[in-house]
C-alpha positions as CSV (number, residue, x, y, z in Angstrom):
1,X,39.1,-166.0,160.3
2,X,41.4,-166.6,158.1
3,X,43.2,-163.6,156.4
4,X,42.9,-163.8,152.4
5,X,45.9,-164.6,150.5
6,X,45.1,-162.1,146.9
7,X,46.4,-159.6,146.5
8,X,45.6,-155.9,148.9
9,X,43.1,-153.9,147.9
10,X,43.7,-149.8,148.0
11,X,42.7,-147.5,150.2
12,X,39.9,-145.8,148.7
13,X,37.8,-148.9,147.5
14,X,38.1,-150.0,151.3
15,X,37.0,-146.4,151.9
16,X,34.1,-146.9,149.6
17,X,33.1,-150.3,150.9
18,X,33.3,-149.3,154.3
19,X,30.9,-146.1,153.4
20,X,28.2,-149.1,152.1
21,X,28.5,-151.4,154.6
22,X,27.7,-148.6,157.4
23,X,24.9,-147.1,155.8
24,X,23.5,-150.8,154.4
25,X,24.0,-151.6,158.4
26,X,22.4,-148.4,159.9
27,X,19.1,-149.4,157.4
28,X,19.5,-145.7,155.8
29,X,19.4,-146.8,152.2
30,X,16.0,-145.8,150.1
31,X,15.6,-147.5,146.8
32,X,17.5,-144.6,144.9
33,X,20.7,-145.7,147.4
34,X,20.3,-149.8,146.6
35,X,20.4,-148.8,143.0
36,X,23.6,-147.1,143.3
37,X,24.6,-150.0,146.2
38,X,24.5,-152.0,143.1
39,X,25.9,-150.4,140.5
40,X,28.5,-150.1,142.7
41,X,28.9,-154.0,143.2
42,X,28.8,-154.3,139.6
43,X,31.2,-151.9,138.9
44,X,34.0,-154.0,139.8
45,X,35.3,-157.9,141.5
46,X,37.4,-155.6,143.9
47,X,34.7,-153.8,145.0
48,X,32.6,-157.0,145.6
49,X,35.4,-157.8,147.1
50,X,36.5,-155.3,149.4
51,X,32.8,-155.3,150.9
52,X,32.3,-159.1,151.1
53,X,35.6,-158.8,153.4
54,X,34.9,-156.3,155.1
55,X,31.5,-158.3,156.0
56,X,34.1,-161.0,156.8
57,X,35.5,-158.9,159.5
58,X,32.4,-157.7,161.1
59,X,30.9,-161.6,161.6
60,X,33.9,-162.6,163.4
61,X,34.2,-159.2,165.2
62,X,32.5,-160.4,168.8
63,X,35.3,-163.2,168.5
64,X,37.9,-161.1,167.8
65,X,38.2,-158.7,171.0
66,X,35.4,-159.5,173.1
67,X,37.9,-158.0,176.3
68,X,38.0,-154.9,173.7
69,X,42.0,-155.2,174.2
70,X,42.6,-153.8,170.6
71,X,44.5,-150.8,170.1
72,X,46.2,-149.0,167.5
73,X,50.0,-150.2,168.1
74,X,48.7,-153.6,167.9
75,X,47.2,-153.4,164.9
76,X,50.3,-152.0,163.1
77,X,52.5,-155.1,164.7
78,X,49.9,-157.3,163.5
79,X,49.8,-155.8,160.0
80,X,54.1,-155.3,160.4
81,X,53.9,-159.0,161.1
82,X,52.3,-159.8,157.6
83,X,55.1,-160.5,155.2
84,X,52.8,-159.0,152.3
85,X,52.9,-155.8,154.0
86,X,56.7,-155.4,154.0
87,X,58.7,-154.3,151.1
88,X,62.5,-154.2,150.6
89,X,64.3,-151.1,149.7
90,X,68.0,-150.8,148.8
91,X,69.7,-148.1,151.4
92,X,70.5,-144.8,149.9
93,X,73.9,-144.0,148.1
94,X,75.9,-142.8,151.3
95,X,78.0,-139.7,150.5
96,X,81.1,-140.3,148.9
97,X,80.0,-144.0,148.5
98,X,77.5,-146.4,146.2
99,X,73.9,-147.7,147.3
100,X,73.7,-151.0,148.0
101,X,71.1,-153.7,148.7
102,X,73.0,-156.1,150.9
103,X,71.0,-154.8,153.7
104,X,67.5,-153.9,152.9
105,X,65.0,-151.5,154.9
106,X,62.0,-152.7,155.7
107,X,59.2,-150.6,155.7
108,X,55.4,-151.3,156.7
109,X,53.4,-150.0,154.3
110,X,51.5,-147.1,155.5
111,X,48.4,-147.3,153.5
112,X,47.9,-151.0,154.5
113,X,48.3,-150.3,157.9
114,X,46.1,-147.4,158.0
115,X,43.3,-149.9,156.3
116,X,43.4,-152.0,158.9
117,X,43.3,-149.8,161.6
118,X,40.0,-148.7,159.6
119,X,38.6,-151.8,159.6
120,X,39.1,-152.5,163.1
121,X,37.3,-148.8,164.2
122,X,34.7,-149.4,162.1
123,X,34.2,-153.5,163.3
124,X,34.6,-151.1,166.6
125,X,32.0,-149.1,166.8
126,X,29.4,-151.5,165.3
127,X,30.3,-153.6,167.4
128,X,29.5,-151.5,170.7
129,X,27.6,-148.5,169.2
130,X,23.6,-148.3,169.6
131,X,22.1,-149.1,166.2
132,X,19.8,-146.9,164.9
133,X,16.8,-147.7,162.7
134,X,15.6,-145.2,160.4
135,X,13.0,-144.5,158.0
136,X,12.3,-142.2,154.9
137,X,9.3,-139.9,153.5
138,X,6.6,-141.7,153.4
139,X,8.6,-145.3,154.0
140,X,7.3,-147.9,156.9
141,X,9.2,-150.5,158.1
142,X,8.4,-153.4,160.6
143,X,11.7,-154.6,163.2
144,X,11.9,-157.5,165.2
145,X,14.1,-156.9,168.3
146,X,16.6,-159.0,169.8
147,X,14.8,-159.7,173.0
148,X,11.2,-161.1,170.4
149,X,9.8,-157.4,171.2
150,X,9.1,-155.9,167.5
151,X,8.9,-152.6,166.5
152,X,6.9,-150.3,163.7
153,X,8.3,-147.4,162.7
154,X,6.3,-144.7,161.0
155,X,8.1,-142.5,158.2
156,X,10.7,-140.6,158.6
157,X,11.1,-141.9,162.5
158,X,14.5,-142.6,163.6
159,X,14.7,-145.0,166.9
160,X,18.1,-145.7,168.8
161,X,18.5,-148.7,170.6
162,X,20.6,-150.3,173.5
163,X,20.0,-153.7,175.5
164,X,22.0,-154.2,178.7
165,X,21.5,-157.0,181.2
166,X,19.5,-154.8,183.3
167,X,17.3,-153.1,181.2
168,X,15.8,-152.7,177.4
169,X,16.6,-148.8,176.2
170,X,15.3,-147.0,173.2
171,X,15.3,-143.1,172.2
172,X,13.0,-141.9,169.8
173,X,15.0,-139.5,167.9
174,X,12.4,-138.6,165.5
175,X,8.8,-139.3,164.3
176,X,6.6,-142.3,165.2
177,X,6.8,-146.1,166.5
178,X,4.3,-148.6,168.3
179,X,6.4,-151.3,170.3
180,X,4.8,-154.7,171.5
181,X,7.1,-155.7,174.2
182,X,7.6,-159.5,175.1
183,X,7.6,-159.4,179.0
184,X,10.5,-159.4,180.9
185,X,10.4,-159.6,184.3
186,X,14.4,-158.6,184.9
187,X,14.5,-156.2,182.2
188,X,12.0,-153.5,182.2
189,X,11.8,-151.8,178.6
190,X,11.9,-148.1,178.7
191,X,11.4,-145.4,175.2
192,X,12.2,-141.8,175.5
193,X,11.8,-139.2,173.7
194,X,13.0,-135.4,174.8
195,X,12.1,-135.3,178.5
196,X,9.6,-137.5,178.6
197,X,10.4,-141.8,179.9
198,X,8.4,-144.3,179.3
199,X,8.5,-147.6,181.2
200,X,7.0,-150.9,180.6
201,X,7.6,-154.6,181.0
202,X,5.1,-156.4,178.1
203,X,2.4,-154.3,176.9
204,X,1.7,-152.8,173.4
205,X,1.8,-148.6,173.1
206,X,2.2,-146.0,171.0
207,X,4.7,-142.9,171.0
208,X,5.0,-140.1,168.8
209,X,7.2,-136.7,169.0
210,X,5.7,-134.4,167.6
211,X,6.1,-130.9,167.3
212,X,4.0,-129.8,170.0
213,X,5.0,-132.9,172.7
214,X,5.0,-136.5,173.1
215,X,1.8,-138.6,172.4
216,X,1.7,-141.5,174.6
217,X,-1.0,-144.2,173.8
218,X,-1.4,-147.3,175.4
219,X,-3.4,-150.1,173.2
220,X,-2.8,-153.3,175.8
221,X,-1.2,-153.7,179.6
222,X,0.0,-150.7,181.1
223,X,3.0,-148.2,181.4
224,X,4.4,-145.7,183.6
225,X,5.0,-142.3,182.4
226,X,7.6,-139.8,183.6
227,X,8.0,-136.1,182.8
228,X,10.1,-133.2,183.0
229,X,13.2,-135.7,182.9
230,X,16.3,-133.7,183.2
231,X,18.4,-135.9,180.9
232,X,16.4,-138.2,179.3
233,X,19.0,-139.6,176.5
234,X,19.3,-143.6,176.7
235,X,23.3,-143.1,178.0
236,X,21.0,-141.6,180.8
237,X,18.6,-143.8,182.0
238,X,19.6,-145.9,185.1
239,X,17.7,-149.2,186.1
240,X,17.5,-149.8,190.1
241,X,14.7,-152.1,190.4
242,X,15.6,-155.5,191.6
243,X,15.6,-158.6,189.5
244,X,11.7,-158.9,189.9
245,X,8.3,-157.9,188.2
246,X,9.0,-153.9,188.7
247,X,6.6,-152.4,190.5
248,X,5.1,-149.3,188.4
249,X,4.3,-146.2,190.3
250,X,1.2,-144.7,191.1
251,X,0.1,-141.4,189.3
252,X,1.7,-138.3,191.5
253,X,4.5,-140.2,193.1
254,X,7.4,-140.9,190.2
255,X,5.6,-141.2,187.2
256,X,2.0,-141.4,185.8
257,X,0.1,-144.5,185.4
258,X,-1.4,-145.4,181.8
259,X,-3.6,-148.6,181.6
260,X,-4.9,-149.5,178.1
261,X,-6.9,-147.3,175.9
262,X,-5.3,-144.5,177.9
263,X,-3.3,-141.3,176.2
264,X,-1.1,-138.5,177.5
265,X,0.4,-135.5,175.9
266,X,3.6,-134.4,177.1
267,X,4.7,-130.6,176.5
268,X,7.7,-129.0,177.6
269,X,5.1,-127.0,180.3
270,X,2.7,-129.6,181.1
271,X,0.9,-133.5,180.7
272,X,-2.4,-133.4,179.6
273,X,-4.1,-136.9,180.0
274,X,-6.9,-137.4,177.5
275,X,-10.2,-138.7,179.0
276,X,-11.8,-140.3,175.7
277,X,-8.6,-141.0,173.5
278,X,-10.0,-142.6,170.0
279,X,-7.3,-145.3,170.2
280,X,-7.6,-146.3,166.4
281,X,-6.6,-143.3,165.3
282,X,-3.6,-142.7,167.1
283,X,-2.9,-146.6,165.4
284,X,-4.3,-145.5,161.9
285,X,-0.9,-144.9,160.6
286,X,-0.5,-148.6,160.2
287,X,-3.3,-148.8,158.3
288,X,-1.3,-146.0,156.0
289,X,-4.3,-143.8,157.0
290,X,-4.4,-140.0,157.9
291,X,-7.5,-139.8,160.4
292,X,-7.8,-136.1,161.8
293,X,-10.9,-134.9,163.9
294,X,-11.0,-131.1,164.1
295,X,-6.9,-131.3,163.3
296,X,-5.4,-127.9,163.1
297,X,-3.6,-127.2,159.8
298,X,-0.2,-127.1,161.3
299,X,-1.0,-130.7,162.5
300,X,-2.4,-131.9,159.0
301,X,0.9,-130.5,157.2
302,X,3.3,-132.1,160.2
303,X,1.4,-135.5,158.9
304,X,1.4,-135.3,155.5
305,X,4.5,-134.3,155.4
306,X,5.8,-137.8,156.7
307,X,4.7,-139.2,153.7
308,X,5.6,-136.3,150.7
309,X,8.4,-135.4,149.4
310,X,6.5,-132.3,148.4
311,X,5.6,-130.7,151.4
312,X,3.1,-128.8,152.5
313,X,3.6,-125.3,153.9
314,X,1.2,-122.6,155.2
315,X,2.0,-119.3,154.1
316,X,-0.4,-117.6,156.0
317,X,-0.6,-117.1,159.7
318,X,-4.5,-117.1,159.8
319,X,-4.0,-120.9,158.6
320,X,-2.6,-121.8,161.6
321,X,-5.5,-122.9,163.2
322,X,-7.9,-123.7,160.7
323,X,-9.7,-126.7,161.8
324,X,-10.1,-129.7,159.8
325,X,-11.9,-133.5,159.9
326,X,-11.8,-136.5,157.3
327,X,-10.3,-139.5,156.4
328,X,-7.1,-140.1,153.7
329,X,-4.9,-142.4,152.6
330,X,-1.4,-141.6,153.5
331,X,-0.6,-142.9,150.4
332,X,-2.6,-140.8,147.9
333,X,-1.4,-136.6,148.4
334,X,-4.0,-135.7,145.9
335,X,-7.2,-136.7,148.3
336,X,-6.0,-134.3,150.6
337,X,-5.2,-131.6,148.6
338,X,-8.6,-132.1,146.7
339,X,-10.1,-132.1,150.2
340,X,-8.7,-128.9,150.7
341,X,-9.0,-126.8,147.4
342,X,-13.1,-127.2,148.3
343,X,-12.8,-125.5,151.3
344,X,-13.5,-121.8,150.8
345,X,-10.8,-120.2,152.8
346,X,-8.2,-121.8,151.7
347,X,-6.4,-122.0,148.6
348,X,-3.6,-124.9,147.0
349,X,-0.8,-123.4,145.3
350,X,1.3,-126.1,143.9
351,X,5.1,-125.6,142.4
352,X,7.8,-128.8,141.6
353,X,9.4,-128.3,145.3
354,X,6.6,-127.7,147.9
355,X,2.7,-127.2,148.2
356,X,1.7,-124.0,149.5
357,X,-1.5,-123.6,152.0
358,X,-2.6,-119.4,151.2
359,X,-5.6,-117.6,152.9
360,X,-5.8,-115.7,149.4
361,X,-5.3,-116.5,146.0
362,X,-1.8,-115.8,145.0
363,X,-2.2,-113.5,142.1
364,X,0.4,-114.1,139.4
């Protein structure tokens, strides 16, 4: 890639571009954030600039070190190299004498050379990191992986994920996702989530952390489900299988078998496989639906509080298990809350910030 001839840019709008271009990478940025992404653009040709170079850089990243051979002394020969980077300085006056310029210093610019060692950690660790897909209150997003598996994330879910040559790996940080795997005989995809791995090769499931556990659905094929994992991060999870359809174990030896339409719950003390799991509602979340059948009201605020920036909170112990059923659109608060102000122990106390669940009438 050639190296542009204008003139440098300073530090801090490399800083700035740098600070955009990571969190327009990571997928972080709600609608308030592109405003201010563009704003930002317009603000200024430099800063346009300083971003669309720094875009530059990470295209022609994987051709730039693919033996990762970069370090920092290199980069500040490299940069020393650069003629624009070097600036002549008479010598100081020596005592008793006059300064003179017949000899200039020169002097690498600092600032330059700590850009480009900048750039080159940030092209770094995109370039070998895990990238990690997020998603806001109440925000949805659908992600095709690398390997033609896709991926739906549910808000506020945060998935991280690393392909080798042996394997497909993917932690679910936070919230919700429902992965249709495209089969791979050599390269068994495995999602996990606290302590709990789960192991497929093409199939279609569901997995949600919540509070309580892991909710493992399966909606097509079959996967293998292991508990009580002592490290179950993806740096952690080794592949030993050979290159061949894996075998999955049977329930009670190394994991437990799941065919389709089958659901576990995994808790920190136990797995409690559901006999008659009502598929389409674990999956109503795609349909932006809230479906709860005799749902507690901790359970109904975890929910609704995917979607709502206002979010609901139960003041009252005696709450805590107050049972509910219905049918709500994730994407109208005000059906729920009307659903809820008719029920006779409960009462809806609503400020700017949060929602408020009471067993009695607050008395103000």
């Amino acid at each position: 890639m050639a190296r542009p001839s204008s003139a440098r840019l300073n530090a801090q709008i490399y800083s700035e571009a740098a600070e955009w271009f990571v969190n327009c990478r990571s997928g972080a940025l709600d609608d308030a954030s592109r405003r201010k992404f563009d704003a930002w653009l317009r603000q200024s040709p430099q800063h346009l600039s300083a971003y669309l170079e720094l875009a530059a850089i990470w295209d022609e990243a994987p051709n730039l070190d693919a033996e990762r051979r970069w370090d920092e002394q290199t980069l500040i020969d490299e940069a020393r190299a650069d003629q624009s980077n070097v600036v002549a300085l008479s010598r100081p006056a020596t005592p008793g004498g006059s300064a003179t310029s017949s000899a200039p210093m020169r002097w690498l610019d600092a600032s330059i050379a700590a850009v480009a060692i900048g750039f080159a950690a940030l092209v770094w660790v995109y370039l070998f990191r895990e990238p990690v897909y997020v998603t806001q209150i109440g925000e949805q997003r659908s992600i095709a992986l690398s390997d033609g598996s896709t991926m739906e994330l549910n808000s506020r879910s945060k998935v991280r994920v690393r392909y080798s040559e042996h394997e497909r790996a993917l932690e679910l940080l936070e919230g919700q996702a429902l992965f249709r795997v495209a089969k791979d005989a050599a390269r068994p995809f495995i999602v996990t989530s606290d302590g709990t791995r789960v192991r497929a090769v093409g199939t279609q499931f569901d997995v949600n952390k919540k509070r309580e556990g892991t909710v493992v659905t399966v909606v097509e094929g079959r996967v293998s489900v292991l508990t009580n994992v002592p490290d179950a991060r993806v740096e952690a999870i080794a592949v030993d299988m050979p290159r061949s359809m894996p075998r999955l174990p049977e329930s009670g030896s190394s994991g437990i078998l799941l065919a389709a339409g089958e659901q576990i719950t995994v808790t920190d003390t136990a797995a409690k496989q559901v006999t008659r799991p009502d598929v389409a509602r674990a999956l109503a979340w795609t349909q932006r639906q809230l479906v709860f059948e005799a749902a507690t009201l901790t359970e109904v605020a975890e929910e609704f509080n995917r979607y709502n920036r206002r979010q609901l909170v139960l003041r009252d112990p005696e709450l805590y298990e107050f049972h509910i059923s219905g049918v709500f659109a994730s994407t109208d608060p005000g059906a729920l809350l009307a659903f809820l102000r008719e029920r006779a122990d409960v009462h809806v106390e609503e400020t700017d910030d949060a929602i408020y669940l009471t067993k009695d009438r607050v008395v103000r």
